[in-house]
N, C-alpha and C positions, 0 to 999 in steps of 0.2 A: 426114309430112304430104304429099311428094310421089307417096306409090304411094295415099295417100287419096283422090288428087285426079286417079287413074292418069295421071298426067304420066310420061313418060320423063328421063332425065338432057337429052337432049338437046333435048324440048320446056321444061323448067323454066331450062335453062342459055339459050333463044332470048327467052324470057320476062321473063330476069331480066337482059337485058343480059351475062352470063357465058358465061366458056369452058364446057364440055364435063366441063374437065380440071378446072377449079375446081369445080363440084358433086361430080365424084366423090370429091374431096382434102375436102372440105366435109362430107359423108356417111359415108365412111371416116373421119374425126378426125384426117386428115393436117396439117391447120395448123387455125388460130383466125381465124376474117374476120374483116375491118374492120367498123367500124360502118356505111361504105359501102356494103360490099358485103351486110351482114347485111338493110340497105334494100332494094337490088333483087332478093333473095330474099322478102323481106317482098310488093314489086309482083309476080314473078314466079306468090310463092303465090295472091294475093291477099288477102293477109292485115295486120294493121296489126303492128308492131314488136313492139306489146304481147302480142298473140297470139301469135308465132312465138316468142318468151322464154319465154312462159307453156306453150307448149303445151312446150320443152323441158326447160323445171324440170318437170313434172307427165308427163315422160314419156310424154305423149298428147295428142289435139288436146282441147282446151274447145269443147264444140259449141256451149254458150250465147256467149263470144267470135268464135266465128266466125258466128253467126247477127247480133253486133251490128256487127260487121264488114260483112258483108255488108248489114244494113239503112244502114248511116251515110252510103251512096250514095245514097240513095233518096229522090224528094222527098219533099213532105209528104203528097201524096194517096196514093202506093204504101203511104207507111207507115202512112197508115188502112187502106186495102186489106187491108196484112198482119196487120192489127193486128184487122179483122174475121175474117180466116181463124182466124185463131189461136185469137179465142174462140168460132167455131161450130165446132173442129176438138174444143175442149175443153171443149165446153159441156156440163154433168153434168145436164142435167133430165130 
């Protein structure tokens, strides 16, 4: 998720409040995080708890979770906005 999002260790680690040394131990499979720290990986990514779990059970990102992730910030008028792109992006007539 974080060469998806071409973050380096060290901008993902300034991100998520973490060492350096802790995303590469993180990455590598050197230890198991806390649920703490699994959070500010989650803010780091930009992503919600639910995602960063899902995307590593399924062994890849969920783009539909990450597109509602990314909308759950958004007021109410962005998300008609997005919500008209969408269907003139996919509109079959």
């Amino acid at each position: 998720m974080r060469n998806s999002r071409s973050l380096t260790q060290e901008s993902l680690a300034e991100r998520s409040d973490l060492s350096v040394d802790a995303i590469r131990r993180i990455e590598r499979g050197a230890f198991s995080p806390s649920l703490d720290t699994l959070g500010k990986l989650s803010v780091g990514l930009d992503v919600s708890l639910k995602t960063l779990f899902h995307s590593f059970d399924l062994e890849r990102a969920d783009g539909v979770a990450e597109i509602c992730d990314f909308l759950a910030c958004r007021s109410g008028s962005e998300l008609k906005l997005a919500w008209r792109v969408l269907q003139a992006m996919f509109d079959e007539r």
